[in-house]
N, C-alpha and C positions, 0 to 999 in steps of 0.2 A: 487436607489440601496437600499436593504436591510439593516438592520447592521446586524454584523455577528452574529450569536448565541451566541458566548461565546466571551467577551475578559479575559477570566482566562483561562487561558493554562499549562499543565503539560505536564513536559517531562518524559517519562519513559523509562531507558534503559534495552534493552537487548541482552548484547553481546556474541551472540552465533552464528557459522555457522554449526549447529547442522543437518540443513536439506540440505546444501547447496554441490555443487559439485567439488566445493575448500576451501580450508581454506584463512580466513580473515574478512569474512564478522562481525565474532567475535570485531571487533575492529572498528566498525562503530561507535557507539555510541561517543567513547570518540572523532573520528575525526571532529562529527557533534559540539560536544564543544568544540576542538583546533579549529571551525570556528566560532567562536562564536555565534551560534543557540539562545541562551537566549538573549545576548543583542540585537542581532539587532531584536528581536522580543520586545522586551522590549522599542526600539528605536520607533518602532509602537505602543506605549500605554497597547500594553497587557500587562496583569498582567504574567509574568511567575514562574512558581516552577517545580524546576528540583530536579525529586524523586530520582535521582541517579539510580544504576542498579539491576536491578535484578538478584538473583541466581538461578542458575538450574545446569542440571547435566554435565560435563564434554564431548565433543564431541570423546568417541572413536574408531572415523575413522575406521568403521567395513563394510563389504562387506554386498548387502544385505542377509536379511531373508525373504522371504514368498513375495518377492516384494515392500519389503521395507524396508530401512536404516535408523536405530538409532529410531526406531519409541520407545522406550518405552520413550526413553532420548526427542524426538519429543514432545510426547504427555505434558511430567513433565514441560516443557517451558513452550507451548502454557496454559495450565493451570492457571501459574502464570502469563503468560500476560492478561488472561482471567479478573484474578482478581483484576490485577491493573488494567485497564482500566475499567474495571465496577465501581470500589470505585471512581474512579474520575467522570466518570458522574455520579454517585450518587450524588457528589458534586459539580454537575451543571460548572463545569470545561473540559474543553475541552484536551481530551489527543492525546499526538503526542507519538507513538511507535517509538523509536530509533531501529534498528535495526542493526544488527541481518539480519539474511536470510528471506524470504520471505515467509516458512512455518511459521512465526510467525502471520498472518494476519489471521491463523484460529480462533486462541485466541481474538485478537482486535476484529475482525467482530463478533466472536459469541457474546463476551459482547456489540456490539454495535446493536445487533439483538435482545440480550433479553430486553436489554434497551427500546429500539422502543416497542415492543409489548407491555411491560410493563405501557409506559406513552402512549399507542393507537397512535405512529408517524411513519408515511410512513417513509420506510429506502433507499437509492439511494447510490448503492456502485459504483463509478469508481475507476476501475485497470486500470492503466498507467503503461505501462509494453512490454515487446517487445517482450513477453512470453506468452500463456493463463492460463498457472497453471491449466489446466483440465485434468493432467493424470490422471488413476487409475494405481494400480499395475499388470493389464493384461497389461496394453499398454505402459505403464511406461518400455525408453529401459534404466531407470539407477535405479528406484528406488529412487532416490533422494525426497524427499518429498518438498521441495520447489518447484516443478512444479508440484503440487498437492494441492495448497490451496483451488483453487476456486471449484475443483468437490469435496473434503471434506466437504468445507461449504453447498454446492448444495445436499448432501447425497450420494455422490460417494464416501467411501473411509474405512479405518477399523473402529471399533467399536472402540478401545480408543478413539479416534479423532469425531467419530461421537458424539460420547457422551457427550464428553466435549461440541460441538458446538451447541449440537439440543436443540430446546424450550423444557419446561416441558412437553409437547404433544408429543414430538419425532419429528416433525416435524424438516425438514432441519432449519439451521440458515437463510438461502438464496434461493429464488426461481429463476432462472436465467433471469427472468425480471426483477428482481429489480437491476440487473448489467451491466453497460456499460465500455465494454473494451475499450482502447485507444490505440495509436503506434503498436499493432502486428504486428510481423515479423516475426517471428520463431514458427513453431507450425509442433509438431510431424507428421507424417501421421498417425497413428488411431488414436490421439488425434483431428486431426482438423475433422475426421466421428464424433469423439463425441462432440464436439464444434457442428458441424452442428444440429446430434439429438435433442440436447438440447436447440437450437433454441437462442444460446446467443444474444444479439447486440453488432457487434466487428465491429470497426472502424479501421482498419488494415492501414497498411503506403501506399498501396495503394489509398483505400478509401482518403487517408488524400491527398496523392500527388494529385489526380485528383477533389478533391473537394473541400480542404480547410481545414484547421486547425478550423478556423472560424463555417464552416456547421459542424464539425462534432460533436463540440463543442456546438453548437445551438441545435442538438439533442442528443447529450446524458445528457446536463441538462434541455431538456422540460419536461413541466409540474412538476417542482418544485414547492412549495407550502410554506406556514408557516408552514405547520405539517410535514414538511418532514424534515430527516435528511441527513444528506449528509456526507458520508465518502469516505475520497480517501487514495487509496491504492499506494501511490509511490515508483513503482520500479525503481530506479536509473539508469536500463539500459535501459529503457524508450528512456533515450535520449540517441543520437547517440555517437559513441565511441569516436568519431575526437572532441566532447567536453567535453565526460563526460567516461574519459580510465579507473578508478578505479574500475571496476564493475568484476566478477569471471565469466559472460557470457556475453560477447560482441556482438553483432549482429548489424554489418552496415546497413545505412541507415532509422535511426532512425531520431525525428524531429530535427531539428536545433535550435539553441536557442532561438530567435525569438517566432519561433513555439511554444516551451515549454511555453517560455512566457505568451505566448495569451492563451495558455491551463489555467496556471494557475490565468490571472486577469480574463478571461472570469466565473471561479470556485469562484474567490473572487468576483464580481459583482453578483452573484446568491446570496448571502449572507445568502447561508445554510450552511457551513462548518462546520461539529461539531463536527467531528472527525480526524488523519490520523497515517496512515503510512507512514512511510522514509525509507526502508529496502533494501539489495544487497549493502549497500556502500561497498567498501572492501580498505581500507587503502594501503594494499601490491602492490596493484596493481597500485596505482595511482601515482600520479606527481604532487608531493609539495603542495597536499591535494587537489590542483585543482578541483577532481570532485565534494569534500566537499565543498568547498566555493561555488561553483554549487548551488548544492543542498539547500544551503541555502540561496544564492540569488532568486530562486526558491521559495523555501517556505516564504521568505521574500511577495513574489508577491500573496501569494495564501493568506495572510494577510492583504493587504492593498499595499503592494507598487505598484508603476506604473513607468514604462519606459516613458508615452506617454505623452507630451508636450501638454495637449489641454485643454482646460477650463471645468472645473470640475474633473480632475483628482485626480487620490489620491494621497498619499505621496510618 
């Protein structure tokens, strides 16, 4: 196994459900520190520094405009995620986006895109997610921009947003080769025509029930390399509701824990990780933080922990 890229890690929050289609997910960040996110990453030898949260502008729950909701308040987050997460890989530190709703990963990824072009390193984004986040505002039935990250980043989406995300060349932040979906379940009907056009690699709960958690996992990290970076984008409702209820869009039959599991040491045995996201936790909804201590026994694993009793294991 590799060693990971970074053991200096930043936490950066941002608590906002700015883009999201309930309120709560605002309240994510502090839940992932009432489970204690620092220490028990700390407990694995990282170095961690938690930059506390970031400000932006107030969510006011407005109907949409023009096919999309709060985008101007959208745009002033993702900006400021934009720039935290750039200054810490600047400083060769690994950042973890606290979240906040799921439109914030337009920000993470575009600084983890300029990044890569900039030191010449191949980018590998997995979305873990139960969602594709490929609407546009023609096909979008709510406008919500949280089901809109990933055709934002791909160059589907307005101009505030593209702006922020695209290279200095205008090119997209993301070509949709360089992205491998995980768990999907839920996907519009003219969103999944556009999923198709665009020729993503989705490994949907199908694909996973009748192949394996294991194969689907073996191909969406082939051909990792040293120069690759590796970002993962965790949607909390990834996993299925019956373990993980705190989420503002639930969709059964998601992996089971187990599953998630091997998602995440299979990610830590690549020993590209250099980036992620945590986003959709939503506090309101859950049961005695339950899907918080989840989510961090989770990213515990995507660090170095191991469930599996065999020689050579990790910690």
């Amino acid at each position: 196994m590799s060693p990971l890229v970074s053991r200096a890690v930043s936490l950066i929050g941002a608590p906002t459900d700015i883009g999201a289609s309930v309120r709560g997910a605002s309240m994510g960040p502090e839940a992932l520190r009432v489970a204690q996110l620092k220490e028990r990453l700390e407990a694995h030898g990282l170095d961690v520094a938690d930059r506390g949260n970031l400000t932006g502008p107030a969510n006011p729950w407005q109907p949409p405009v023009e096919g999309y909701r709060h985008l101007a308040e959208v745009a002033a987050w993702n900006r400021a995620v934009r720039d935290a997460v750039a200054a810490e890989l600047a400083a060769e530190r690994l950042p973890i986006l606290l979240g906040g709703d799921h439109c914030l990963a337009i920000g993470s990824i575009a600084a983890v895109a300029q990044h890569c072009r900039a030191r010449g390193k191949r980018l590998r984004v997995l979305w873990l997610d139960a969602h594709a986040d490929f609407n546009t505002s023609a096909i979008t039935p709510s406008g919500n921009l949280h089901g809109m990250p990933v055709a934002c980043l791909c160059g589907h989406g307005p101009a505030e947003l593209l702006a922020l995300a695209q290279h200095a060349d205008g090119a997209p932040a993301l070509s949709p080769k360089q992205i491998r979906q995980i768990g999907i379940r839920s996907v519009d009907a003219l969103e999944k025509r556009f999923v198709h056009a665009q020729d993503l690699d989705v490994f949907d709960m199908r694909y996973i029930d009748e192949m394996g958690m294991r194969h689907a996992m073996e191909l969406a990290l082939a051909t990792l390399d040293a120069h690759t970076h590796l970002h993962v984008s965790f949607d909390v409702d990834f996993l299925d509701p019956g373990i993980a209820p705190g989420v503002g869009t639930t969709v059964p039959g998601g992996p089971t824990y187990r599953e998630a599991q091997l998602c995440m040491e299979m990610i830590a045995d690549s020993g590209r990780l250099a980036s992620l996201d945590i986003v959709e936790l939503n506090p309101a909804l859950d049961l005695r933080n339950q899907t918080a201590d989840l989510a961090v026994d989770l990213v515990e694993s995507l660090f170095g922990k191991s469930t599996l009793m065999r020689k050579g294991a990790r910690g």
